[in-house]
C-alpha positions in Angstrom: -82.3 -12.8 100.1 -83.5 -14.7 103.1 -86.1 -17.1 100.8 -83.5 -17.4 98.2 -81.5 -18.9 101.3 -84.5 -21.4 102.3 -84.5 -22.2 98.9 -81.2 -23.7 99.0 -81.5 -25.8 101.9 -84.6 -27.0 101.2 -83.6 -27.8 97.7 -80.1 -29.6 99.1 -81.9 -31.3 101.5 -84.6 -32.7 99.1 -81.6 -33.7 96.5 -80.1 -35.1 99.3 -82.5 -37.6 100.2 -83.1 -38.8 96.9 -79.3 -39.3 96.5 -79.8 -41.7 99.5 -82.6 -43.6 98.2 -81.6 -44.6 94.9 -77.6 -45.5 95.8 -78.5 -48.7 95.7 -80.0 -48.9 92.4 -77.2 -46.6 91.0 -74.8 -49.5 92.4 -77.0 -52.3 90.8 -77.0 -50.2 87.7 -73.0 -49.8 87.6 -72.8 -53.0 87.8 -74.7 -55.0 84.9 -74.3 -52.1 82.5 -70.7 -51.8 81.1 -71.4 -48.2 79.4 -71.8 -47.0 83.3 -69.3 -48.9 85.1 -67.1 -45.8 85.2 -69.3 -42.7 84.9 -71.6 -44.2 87.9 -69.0 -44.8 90.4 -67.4 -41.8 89.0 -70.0 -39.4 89.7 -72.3 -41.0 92.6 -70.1 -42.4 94.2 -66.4 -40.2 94.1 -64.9 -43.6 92.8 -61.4 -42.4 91.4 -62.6 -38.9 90.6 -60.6 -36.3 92.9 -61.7 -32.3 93.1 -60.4 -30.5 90.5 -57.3 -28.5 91.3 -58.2 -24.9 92.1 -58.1 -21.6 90.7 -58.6 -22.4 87.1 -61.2 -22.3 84.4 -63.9 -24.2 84.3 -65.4 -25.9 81.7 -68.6 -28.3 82.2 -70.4 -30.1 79.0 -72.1 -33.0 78.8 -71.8 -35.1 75.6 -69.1 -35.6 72.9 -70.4 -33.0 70.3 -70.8 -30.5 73.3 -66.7 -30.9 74.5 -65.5 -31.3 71.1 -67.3 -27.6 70.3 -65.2 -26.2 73.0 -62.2 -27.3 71.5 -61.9 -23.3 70.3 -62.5 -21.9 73.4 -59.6 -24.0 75.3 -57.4 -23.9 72.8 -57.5 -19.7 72.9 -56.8 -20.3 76.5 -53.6 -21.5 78.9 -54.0 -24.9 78.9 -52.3 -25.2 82.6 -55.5 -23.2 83.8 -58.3 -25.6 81.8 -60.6 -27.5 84.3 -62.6 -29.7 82.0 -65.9 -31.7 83.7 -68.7 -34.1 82.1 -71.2 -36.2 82.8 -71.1 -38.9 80.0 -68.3 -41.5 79.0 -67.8 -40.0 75.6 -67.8 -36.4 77.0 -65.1 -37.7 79.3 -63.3 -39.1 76.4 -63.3 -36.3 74.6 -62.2 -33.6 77.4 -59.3 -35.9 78.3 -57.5 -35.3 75.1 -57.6 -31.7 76.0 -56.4 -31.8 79.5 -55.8 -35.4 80.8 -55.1 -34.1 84.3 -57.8 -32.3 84.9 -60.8 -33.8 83.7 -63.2 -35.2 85.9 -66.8 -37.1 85.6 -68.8 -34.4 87.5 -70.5 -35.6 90.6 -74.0 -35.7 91.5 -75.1 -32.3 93.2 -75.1 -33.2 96.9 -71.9 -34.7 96.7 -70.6 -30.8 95.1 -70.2 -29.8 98.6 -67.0 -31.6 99.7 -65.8 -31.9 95.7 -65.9 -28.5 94.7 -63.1 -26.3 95.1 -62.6 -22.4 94.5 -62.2 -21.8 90.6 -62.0 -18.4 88.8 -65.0 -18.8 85.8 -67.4 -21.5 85.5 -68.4 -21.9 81.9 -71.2 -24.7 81.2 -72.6 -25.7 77.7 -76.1 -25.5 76.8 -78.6 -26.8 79.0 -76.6 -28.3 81.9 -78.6 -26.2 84.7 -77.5 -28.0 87.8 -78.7 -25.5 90.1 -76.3 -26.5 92.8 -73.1 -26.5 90.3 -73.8 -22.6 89.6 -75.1 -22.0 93.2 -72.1 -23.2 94.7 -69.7 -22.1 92.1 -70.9 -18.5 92.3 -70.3 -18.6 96.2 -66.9 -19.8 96.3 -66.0 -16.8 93.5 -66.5 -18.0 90.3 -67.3 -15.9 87.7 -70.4 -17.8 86.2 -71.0 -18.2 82.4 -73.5 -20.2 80.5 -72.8 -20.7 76.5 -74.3 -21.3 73.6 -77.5 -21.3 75.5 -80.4 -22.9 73.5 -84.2 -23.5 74.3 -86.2 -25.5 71.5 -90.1 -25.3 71.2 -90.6 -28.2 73.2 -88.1 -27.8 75.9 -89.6 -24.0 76.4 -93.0 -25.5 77.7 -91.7 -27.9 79.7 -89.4 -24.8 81.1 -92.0 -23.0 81.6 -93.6 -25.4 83.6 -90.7 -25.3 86.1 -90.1 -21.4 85.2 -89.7 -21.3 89.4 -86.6 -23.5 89.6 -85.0 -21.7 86.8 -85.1 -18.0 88.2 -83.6 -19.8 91.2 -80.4 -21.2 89.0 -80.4 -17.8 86.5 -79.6 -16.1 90.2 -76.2 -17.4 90.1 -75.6 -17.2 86.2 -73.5 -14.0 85.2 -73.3 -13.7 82.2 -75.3 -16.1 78.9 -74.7 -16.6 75.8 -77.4 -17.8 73.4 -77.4 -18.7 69.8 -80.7 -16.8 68.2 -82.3 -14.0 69.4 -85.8 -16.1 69.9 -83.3 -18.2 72.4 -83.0 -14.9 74.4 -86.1 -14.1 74.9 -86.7 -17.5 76.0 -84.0 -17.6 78.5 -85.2 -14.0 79.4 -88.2 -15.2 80.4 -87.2 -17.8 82.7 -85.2 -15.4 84.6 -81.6 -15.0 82.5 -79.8 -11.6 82.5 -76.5 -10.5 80.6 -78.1 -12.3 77.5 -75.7 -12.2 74.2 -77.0 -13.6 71.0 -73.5 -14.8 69.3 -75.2 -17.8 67.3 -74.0 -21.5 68.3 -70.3 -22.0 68.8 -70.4 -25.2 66.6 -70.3 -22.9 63.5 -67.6 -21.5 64.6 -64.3 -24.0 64.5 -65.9 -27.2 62.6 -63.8 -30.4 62.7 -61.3 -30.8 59.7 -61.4 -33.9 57.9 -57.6 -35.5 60.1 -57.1 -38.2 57.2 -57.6 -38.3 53.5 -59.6 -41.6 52.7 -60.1 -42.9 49.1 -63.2 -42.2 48.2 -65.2 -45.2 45.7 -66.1 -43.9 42.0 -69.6 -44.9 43.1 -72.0 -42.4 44.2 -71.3 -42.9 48.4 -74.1 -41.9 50.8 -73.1 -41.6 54.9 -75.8 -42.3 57.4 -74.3 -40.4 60.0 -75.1 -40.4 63.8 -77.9 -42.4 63.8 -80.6 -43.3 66.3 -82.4 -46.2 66.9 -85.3 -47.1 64.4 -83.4 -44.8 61.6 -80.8 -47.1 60.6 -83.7 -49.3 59.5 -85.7 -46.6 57.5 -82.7 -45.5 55.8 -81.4 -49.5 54.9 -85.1 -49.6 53.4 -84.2 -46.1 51.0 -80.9 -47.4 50.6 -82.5 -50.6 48.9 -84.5 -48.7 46.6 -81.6 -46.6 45.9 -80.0 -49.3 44.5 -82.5 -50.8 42.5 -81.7 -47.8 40.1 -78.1 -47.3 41.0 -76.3 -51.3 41.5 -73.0 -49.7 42.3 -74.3 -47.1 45.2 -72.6 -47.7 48.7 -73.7 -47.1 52.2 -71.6 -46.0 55.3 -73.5 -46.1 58.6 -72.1 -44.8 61.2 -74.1 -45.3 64.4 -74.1 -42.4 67.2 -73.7 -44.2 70.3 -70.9 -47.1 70.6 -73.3 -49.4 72.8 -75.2 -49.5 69.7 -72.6 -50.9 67.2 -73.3 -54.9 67.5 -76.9 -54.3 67.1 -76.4 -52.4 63.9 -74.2 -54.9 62.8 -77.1 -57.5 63.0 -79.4 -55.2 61.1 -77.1 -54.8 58.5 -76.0 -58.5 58.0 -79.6 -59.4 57.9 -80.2 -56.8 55.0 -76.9 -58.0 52.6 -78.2 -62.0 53.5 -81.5 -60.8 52.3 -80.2 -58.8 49.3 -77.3 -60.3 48.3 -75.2 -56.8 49.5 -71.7 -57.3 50.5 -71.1 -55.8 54.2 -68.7 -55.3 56.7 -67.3 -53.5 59.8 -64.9 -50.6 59.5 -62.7 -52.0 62.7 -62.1 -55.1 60.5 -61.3 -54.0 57.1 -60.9 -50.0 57.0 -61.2 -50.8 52.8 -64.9 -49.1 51.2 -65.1 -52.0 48.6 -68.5 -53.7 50.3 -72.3 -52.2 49.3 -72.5 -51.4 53.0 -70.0 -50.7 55.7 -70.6 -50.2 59.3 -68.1 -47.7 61.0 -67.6 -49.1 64.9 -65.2 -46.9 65.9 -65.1 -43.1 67.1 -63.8 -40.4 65.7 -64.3 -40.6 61.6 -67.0 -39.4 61.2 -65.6 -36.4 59.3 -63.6 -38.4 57.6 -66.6 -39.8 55.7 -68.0 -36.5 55.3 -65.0 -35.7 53.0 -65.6 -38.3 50.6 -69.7 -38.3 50.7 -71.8 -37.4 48.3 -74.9 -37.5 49.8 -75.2 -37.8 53.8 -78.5 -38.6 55.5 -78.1 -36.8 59.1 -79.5 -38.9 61.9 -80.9 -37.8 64.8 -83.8 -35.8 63.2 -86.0 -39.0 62.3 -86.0 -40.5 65.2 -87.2 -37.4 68.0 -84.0 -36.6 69.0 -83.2 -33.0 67.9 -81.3 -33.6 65.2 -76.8 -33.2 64.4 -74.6 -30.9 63.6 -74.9 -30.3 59.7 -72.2 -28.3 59.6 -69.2 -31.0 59.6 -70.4 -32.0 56.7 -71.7 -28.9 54.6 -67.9 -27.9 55.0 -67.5 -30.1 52.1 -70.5 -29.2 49.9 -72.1 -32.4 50.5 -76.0 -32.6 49.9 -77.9 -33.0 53.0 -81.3 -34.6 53.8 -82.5 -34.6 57.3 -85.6 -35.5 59.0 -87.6 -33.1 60.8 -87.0 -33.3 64.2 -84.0 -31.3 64.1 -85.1 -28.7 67.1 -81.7 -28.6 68.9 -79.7 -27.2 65.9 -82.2 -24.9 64.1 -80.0 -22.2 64.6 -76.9 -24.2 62.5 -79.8 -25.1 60.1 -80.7 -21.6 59.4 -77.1 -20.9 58.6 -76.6 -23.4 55.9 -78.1 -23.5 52.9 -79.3 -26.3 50.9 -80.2 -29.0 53.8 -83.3 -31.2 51.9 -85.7 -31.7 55.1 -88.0 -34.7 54.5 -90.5 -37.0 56.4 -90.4 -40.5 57.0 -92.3 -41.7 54.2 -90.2 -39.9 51.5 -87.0 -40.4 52.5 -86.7 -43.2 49.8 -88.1 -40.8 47.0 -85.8 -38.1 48.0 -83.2 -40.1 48.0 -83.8 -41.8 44.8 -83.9 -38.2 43.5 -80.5 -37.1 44.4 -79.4 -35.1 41.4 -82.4 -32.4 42.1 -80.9 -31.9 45.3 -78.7 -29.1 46.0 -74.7 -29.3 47.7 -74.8 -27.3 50.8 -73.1 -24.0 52.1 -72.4 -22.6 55.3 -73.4 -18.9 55.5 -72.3 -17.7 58.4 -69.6 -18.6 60.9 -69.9 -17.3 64.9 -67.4 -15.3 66.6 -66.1 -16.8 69.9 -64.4 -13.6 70.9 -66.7 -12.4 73.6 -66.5 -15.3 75.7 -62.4 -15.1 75.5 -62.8 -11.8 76.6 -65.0 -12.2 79.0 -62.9 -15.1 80.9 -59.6 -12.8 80.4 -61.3 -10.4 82.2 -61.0 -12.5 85.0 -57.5 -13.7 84.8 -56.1 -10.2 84.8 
């Protein structure tokens, strides 16, 4: 007990001075970056982001696929208790249409002392161990959760490397909830206790399709959430595709918003070259161009509706790959690169994704017909985390 309590003062003090040393470059940063003008001052600085009001539930994520997946969880909960919290601007975009009032950028750990307020359960997604945020929770009686709990082949090494800092954090973790068994036992070892295997929580309320588009007679392949360096590689298969099929057209929809004027570029530079009509969904919402680049959030399911083939980003590029299973709702066929290590567990429950390298993206592509439409086999049950935080607001 007494080195667990060393242990957090040394490790606030250390966090603490860091803090201090790099404000000014956080401040610099904020500054000439426009994707961080809020979430900076937000989070490092308490810039127009209050303590959350206490009492309630608490919900932390970190990106946009993270908070909308816990769209099932809040809504199975009352929605004057909700406490949402996030660390990026399209997190924070996505909690807010949940509960406007109480979402909050959450601030950087030192600054947790004077921010953080009593709540009731603290539920953070996936790998958002901020040792302070469950230490501090815990000790101002919170009941601590940590969901769909993940831990790929290469973030277990790395882990394990720092296996020290995570018994530390697992001390103020309740209760986890991982999506495979081999996720378990890797969260076991790094000091976890309470471990459910209730497989990811993605699988279990996928987004609807929230408008019917017209889909083209023309065979229509989405390049969805894509990376840097994969818009070109699949422009390239997409140019052989057409070779064979003239009337084939392309929707790329880019994962990150920063990165939708660069994409543009790439693709204007591919029509001039080709002789490809082009244009940008925010413009013209018609699909009557060879290639049309979606800038704005939130269709991406949309397009999965009317797709027949969708090449999921994220997995070519080393990122860890998408979740398949907006789009296996509709039976589309599915190729993916290999590097889809943060959703093997979705993967593994549908049936029918074509997983291909680099180099034969193109080929498979080109080979469409041989590939399969997909199927989700398995859906996950949510329940035992709704019980779980009832049992605290008896």
């Amino acid at each position: 007990m007494f080195t667990n309590y060393i242990f957090f003062v040394l490790y606030t003090f250390i966090i603490s001075i860091a803090y201090i040393i790099v404000l000014p470059f956080l401040f610099l940063f904020s500054q000439q970056k426009l994707k961080y003008n809020v979430s900076i001052p937000a989070r490092f600085f308490l810039k127009k982001n209050p303590s959350l009001t206490p009492n309630g539930i608490w919900f932390h994520v970190c990106s946009f696929g993270e908070a909308r997946a816990i769209y099932s969880l809040l809504d199975a909960l009352p929605k004057e208790a909700l406490r949402l919290t996030t660390t990026t601007q399209t997190g924070y975009e996505a909690i807010k249409k949940k509960q406007e009032e109480e979402s909050r950028y959450l601030p950087f750990e030192p600054l947790l002392f004077s921010w953080l307020k009593s709540q009731k359960v603290l539920v953070v997604m996936e790998a958002e161990f901020w040792y302070l945020l469950f230490a501090l929770a815990k000790k101002r009686g919170a009941k601590t959760l940590l969901i769909n709990a993940r831990m790929s082949d290469r973030s277990f090494h790395k882990y394990k490397r720092m296996a020290w800092l995570y018994r530390k954090i697992f001390l103020y973790i309740d209760e986890v909830y991982a999506q495979s068994q081999i996720d378990k036992e890797r969260l076991e070892q790094l000091g976890a206790k309470n471990v459910q295997v209730i497989g990811n929580i993605k699988l279990a309320d996928i987004t609807p399709a929230r408008k019917a588009l017209s889909k083209p007679k023309a065979l229509l392949v989405c390049a969805a959430s894509t990376h840097e360096g994969e818009e070109q590689l699949i422009l390239d298969a997409f140019v052989k595709l057409k070779e064979e099929e003239p009337e084939a057209r392309l929707i790329v929809v880019p994962r990150h918003p920063e990165r939708f004027s660069k994409v543009s570029s790439l693709v204007e530079m591919y029509a001039t070259e080709h002789h490809y009509t082009w244009h940008n969904y925010s413009q013209n919402e018609a699909l009557n161009s060879d290639i049309i680049v979606v800038d704005v959030l939130g269709e991406l399911v949309n397009f999965y509706a009317i797709s027949d083939i969708v090449i999921l980003g994220g997995a070519f590029a080393k990122v860890g790959g998408h979740n398949a299973a907006e789009a296996a709702q509709f039976g589309c066929k599915i190729i993916s690169g290999q590097h889809y290590f943060n959703q093997r567990d979705i993967f593994s429950m549908i049936e029918g994704i074509a997983i291909v390298t680099e180099n034969n993206l193109a080929r498979r592509l080109q080979q469409h017909a041989q590939l399969i439409p997909t199927k989700i086999m398995q859906r996950t049950d949510i329940k035992p985390i709704i019980d779980s935080i009832n049992e605290v607001l008896k």
